[in-house]
N, C-alpha and C positions, 0 to 999 in steps of 0.2 A: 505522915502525909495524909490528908482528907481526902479521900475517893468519893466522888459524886455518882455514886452508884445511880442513882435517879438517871443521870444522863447515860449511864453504861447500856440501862434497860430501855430508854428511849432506843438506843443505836442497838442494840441487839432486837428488837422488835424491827424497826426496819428491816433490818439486813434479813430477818427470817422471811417477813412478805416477798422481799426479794426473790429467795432464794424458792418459797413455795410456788411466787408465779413464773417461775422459769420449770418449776418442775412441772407445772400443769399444765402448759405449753408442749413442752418436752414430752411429754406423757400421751397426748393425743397428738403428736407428731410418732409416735414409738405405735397407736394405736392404728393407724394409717401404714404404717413401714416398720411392722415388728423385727426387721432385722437390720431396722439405724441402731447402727453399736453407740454412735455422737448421745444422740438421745437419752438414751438409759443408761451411758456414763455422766453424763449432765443432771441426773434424775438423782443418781447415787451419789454424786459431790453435795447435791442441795441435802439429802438426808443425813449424810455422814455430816457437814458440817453444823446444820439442827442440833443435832442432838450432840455432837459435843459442845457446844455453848452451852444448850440447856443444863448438861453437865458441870461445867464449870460456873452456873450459877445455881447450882443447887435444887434447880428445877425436873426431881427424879421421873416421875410419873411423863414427863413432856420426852426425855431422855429414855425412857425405857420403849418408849412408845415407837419414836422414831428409829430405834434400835431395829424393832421390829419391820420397822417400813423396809428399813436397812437391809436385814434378811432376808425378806421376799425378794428385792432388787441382785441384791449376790447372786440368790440362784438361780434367777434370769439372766445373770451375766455368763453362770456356770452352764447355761442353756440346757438344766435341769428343769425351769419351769417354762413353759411357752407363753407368749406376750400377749395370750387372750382378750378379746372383749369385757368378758366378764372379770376378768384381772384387773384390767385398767380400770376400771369401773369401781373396783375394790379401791387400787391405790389411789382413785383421785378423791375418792369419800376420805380418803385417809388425809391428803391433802386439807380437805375441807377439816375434818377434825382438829389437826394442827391449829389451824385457822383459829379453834374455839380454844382450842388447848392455853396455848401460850398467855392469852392474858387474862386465864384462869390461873394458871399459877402462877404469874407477876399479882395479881389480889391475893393470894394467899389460900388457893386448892390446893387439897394435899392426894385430893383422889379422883381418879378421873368419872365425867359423867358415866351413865349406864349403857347409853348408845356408843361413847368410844369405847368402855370396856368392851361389848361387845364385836366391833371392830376390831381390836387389840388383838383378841381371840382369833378372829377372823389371819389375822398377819400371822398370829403364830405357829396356827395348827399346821403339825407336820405332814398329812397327806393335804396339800390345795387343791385338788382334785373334788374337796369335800365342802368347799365354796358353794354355799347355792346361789342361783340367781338375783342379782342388785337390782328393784325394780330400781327405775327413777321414776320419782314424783317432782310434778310440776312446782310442786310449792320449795321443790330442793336446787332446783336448777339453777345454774351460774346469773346472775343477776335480780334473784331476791338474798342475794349474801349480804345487801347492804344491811338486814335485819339482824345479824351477825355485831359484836357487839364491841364495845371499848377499844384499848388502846390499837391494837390491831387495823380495825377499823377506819380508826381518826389516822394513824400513819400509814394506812394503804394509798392516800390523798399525795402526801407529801412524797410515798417511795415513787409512783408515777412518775411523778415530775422529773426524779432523778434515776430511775434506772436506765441501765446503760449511757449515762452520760459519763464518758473517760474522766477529764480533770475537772472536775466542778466542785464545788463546797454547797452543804446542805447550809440552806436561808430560811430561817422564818420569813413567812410571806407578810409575816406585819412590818418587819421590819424594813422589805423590801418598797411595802406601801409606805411606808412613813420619810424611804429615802426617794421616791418620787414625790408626794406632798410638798417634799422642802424643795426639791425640782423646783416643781411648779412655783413655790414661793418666789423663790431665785427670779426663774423667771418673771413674777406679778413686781419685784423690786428695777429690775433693769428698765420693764417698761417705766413705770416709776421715775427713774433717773434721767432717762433719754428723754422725759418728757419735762423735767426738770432743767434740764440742757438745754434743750431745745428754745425755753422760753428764757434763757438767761441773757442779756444783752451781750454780754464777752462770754465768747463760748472757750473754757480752757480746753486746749487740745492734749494734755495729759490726760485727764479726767474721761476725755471722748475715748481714748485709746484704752484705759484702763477698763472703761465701761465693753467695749467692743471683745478686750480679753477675758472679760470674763463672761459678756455673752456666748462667746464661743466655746470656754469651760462649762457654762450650762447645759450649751447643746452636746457637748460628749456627754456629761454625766447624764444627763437624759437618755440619749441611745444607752450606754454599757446597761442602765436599770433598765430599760426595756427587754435590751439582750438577755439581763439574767433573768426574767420574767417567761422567758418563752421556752418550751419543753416538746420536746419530739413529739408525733401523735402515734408511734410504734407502740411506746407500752400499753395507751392507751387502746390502741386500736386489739393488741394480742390477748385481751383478756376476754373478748369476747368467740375468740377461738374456743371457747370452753361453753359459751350460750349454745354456741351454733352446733357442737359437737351432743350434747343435754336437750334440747329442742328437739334436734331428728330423734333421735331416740324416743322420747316423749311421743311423737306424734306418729312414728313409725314411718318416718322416711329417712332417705339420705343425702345429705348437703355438707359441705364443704364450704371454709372461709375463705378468701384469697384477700390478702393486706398487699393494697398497692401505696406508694408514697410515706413510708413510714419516717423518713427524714423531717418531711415537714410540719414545722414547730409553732404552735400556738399559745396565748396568751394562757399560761399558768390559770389565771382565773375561770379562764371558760373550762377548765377540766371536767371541775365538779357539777358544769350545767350541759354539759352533752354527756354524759354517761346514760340518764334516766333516757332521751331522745333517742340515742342512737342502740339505746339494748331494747325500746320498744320497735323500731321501726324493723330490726332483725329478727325479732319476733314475729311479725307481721310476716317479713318473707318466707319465712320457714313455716306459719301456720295456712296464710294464706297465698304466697306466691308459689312457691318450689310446689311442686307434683308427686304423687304416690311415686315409686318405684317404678309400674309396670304400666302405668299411665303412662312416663316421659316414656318408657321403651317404646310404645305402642307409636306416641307422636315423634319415633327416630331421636327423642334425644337422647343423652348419657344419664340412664338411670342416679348418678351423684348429682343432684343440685348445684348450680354455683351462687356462691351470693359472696359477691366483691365490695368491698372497703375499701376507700379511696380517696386520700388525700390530695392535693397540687394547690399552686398560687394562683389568682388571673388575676393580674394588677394589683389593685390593694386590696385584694379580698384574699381570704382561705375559702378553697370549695373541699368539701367533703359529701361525697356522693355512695348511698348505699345502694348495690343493682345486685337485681337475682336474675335468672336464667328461668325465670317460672311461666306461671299461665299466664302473666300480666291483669291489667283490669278488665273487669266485665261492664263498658261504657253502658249496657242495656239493664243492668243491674243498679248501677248507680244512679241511672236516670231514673229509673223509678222510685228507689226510694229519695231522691233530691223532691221530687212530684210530691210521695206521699208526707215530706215534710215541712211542703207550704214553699216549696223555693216557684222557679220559674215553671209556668205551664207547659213549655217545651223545651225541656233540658234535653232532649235528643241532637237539639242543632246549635246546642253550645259548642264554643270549639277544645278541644282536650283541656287545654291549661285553666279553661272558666270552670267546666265541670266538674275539674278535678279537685280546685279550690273548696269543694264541697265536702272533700274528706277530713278536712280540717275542721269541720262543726261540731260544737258539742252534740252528744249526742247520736252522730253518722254511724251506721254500721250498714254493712249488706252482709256479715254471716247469717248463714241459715239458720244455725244452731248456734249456742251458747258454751265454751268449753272454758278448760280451768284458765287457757293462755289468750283467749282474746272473745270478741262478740257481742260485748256489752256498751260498746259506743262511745269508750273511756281509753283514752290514750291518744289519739294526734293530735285532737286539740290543745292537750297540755303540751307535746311535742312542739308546736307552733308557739304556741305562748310563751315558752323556755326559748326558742332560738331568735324572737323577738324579744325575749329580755336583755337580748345578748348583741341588738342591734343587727338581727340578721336575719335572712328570707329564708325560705321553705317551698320548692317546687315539684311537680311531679309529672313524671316521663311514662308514659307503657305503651306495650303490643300487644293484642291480646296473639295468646300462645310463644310470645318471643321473651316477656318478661318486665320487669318496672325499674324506673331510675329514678330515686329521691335525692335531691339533691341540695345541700346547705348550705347558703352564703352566709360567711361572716366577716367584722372587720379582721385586722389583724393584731389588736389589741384594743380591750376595753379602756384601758389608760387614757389615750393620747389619740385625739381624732384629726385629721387634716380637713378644718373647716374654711368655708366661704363667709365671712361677718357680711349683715344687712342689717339696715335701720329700719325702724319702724317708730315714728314719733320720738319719744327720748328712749326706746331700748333699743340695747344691739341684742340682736339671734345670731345664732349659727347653723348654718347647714351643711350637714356631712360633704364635701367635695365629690367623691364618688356620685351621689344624687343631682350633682348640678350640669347640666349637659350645657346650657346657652346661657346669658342676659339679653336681655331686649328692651327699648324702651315702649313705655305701656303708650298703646295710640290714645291721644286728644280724645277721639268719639267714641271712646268705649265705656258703656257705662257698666255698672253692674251694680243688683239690686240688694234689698237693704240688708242681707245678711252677709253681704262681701265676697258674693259669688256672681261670675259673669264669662264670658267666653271672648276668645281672641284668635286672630287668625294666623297661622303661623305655615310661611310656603305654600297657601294654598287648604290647609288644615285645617277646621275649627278645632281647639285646646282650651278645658275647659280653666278658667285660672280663680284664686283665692286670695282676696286682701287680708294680710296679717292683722293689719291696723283693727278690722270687722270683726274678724276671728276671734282674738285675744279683748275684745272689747277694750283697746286703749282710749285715751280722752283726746278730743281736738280734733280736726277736720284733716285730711288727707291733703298735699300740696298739690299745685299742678300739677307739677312732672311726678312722674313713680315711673320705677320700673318693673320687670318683670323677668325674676329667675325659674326658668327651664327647667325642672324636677322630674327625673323617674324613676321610680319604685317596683319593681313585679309585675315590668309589663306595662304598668302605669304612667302615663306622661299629661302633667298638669303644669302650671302655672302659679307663681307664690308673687303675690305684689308688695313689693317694699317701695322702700323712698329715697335710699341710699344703700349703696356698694362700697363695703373695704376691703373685700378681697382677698385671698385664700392666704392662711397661716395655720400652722401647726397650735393646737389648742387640748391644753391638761382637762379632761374631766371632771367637776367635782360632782359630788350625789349633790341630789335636791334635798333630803329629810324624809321623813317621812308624812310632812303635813303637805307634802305638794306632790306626792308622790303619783295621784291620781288626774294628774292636769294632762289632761290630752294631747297628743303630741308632741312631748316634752321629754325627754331622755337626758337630762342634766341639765351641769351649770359650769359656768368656766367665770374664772377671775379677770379682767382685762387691764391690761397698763396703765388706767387711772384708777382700778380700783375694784371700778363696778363690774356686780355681778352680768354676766351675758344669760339667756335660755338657749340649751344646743334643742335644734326642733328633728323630734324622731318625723323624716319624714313619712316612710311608709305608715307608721299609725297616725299623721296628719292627716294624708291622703284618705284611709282607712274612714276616720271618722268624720271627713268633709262628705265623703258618699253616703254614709250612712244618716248623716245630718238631711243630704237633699231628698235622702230614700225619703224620710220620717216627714217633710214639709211635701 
């Protein structure tokens, strides 16, 4: 019988990441409460079953290793060794070792590097009392692992998605995209048909029925591909229990992680674009939000820091909100340098949510100093830019001395958007449902000038509004009548003028390419029931770049 060893080492590589990130979980849960007996038998099952794998595939040096790990954990259990700091610190380097281990000898090492040897040694020697001190270095800490390398690496992505899910089956995500694509086909056929129907003289009523059943088999297989797309944010969220634990240490404070909402399940794809986001902006809290030690005593708080992770639904959004318990922002700091970077002459009488928008510039910083974990004026803007590739916003909360709340809106799948269709000359657009709050029809006397921008009154409001038709430079004269759909974005409430309304439908995503990739306001494409392509419009960067159009004229 042909054994597909290839796929053995695929699933034995998972299951190890598994089994490493429960231990390293477990291990600073053991380092907080050295006498959870749960923990350090949870710790001892991940190592015991390591290394007899790596055992039974021949992998000795990975097996000898974890043997070791093995050991130190026994006589922690025999409560022969006590559950030190500097202990943990030991086994969680060991952890990381593993980490390299494994798919050095799936390529074909037969000896381990110099730094695990010496590790090794560290596991085995018989007085541990003979352990010197683990510095940590910044460049080691949880969240530059992605520099960490092969197979490991590429299935830490995949084991996310699925640990601790009870009955599921592991899916290539291509394959999952590819059985949405045909979704979507399905559905670009039925429109198709129905409109084939439609114009026939004798409409057969099998045919209508036939068609109706198998629109409604579209929309289940739609949903169940969605469903199987979507992944807790628990694992995702418990790996940073290991930043946060590496950071204080680092900078010589102490803070603590609390994961609230761990049930709730997001779009498989946005995995791999909020990890870079949300392990900087934890960063941030512990370098510059949380307090020394004897600072928070001083100000009556609890010398531990808190900094809470936090998922929930509101509507058809996922929010995912990062809050410390720190100093919060310095508004008198940040207005200065907003000042010294050419922004407004009086950013003092911004109101928080404007001024804060400033943190997001390339280039922003107010540390005084320059250290190995932040200062350099590089990191939110990219934060920003990543959760707007993702069709989602970026806001910011603070007190100063009570603490800051950043908080992420996103849809709930990059898939599949619930849009609004509008006309504009011969195209249709789409705009996310969520962004559209009214229609209205555009008044007879409102003019607006030759770039497609003009202002309308709305309850008593001026709002200011934007012709698509001007925008997009299409050909042909605008008709009488147009209307006017209601957009808000981050606070922001504008106006978009079309010409016709079809009205909100469920609508498949396609990418644009890469040769339209840079069209402003543009976040996709969708196929429509006769065929033609539609543009879905990002509105927040339409908005975005209509202001920045009026800045520059």
């Amino acid at each position: 019988m042909d054994i597909d060893f290839e796929a053995i080492v695929r699933t034995y590589v998972a299951e190890c990441e598994e089994h490493l990130s429960r231990m390293e979980e477990a291990l600073i849960a053991l380092e907080t409460h050295p006498e959870d007996h749960q923990s350090l038998e949870a710790i001892f099952r991940g190592a015991h079953t390591i290394k007899g794998n790596a055992a039974g595939l021949s992998y000795d040096k990975v097996a000898e290793f974890a043997h070791a790990f093995e050991d130190v954990l026994q006589r922690m259990r025999a409560k022969t060794l006590p559950a030190t700091q500097n202990r943990i610190s030991l086994l969680l380097r060991s952890v990381d070792a593993l980490r390299q281990m494994i798919p050095d000898a799936i390529t074909g090492a037969t000896e381990l590097q110099s730094q695990h040897q010496s590790l090794l040694a560290r596991l085995a020697a018989k007085d541990q009392d003979e352990i010197g001190e683990l510095s940590e270095d910044p460049d080691s800490i949880a969240g530059t692992r992605e520099r960490r390398t092969s197979l490991v690496g590429r299935r830490r992505e995949d084991v996310q998605a699925w640990v601790e899910r009870a009955d599921t089956v592991r899916v290539d995500i291509g394959k999952l995209d590819r059985m949405l694509n045909l979704a979507g086909e399905i559905a670009v056929a039925h429109g198709r048909l129905r409109q084939a129907l439609g114009d026939s003289a004798h409409q057969a009523t099998d045919a209508w029925e036939a068609q109706e059943a198998l629109e409604r088999l579209s929309v289940d297989l739609q949903e169940q591909i969605m469903k199987a797309r979507m992944v807790p944010v628990g694992p995702i969220f418990r790996q940073y229990l290991r930043t946060v634990r590496d950071l204080s240490q680092v900078t010589g404070k102490s803070a603590r992680l609390v994961l609230e909402g761990e049930d709730v399940e997001v779009d498989l794809s946005m995995v791999e674009h909020l990890k870079d986001p949300i392990t900087h902006m934890i960063r941030n809290a512990v370098d510059h939000g949380i307090e020394k030690p004897d600072i928070r005593h001083r100000a009556g708080k609890d010398p531990c820091g808190i900094i809470t992770l936090n998922a929930f639904h509101d509507g058809a959004s996922i929010v995912i909100q990062i809050a410390d318990d720190g100093a919060g922002l310095n508004r008198q700091r940040i207005a200065e340098r907003v000042r010294a970077l050419g922004g407004p002459t009086d950013p003092d009488s911004l109101p928080d949510h404007e001024l804060f928008r400033y943190l997001f510039e390339p280039g922003f910083s107010t540390a005084e100093q320059i250290t190995d974990l932040s200062g350099r004026g590089v990191g939110m803007d990219i934060v920003k830019r990543n959760i707007e590739s993702l069709r989602g916003a970026v806001t910011v909360e603070s007190r100063l001395g009570a603490g800051t709340t950043i908080t992420i809106r996103l849809p709930l799948t990059l898939a599949i958007i619930d849009g609004f269709g509008v006309g504009v000359a011969d195209e249709t657009f789409i705009l996310p449902l969520h962004s559209v709050r009214e229609c209205l029809t555009m008044p007879a006397d409102r003019p607006c000038s030759a770039n497609g921008f003009g202002v309308f009154e709305l309850r008593g409001m001026p709002v200011p509004y934007l012709r698509l038709r001007d925008w997009y430079a299409l050909p042909g004269e605008p008709p009488a009548r147009e209307s006017i759909v209601v957009v808000e974005e981050n606070g922001m409430q504008a106006g978009l003028a079309v010409e016709r309304l079809y009205g909100a439908h469920q609508t498949v995503i396609k990418p644009l390419g890469a040769h339209f990739k840079d069209v402003p306001g543009i976040a996709g494409s969708a196929i429509l029931g006769n065929g033609r392509v539609a543009l879905i419009v990002d509105v927040a960067a339409l908005l975005r770049e209509a202001v920045q159009s009026q800045t520059r004229h």
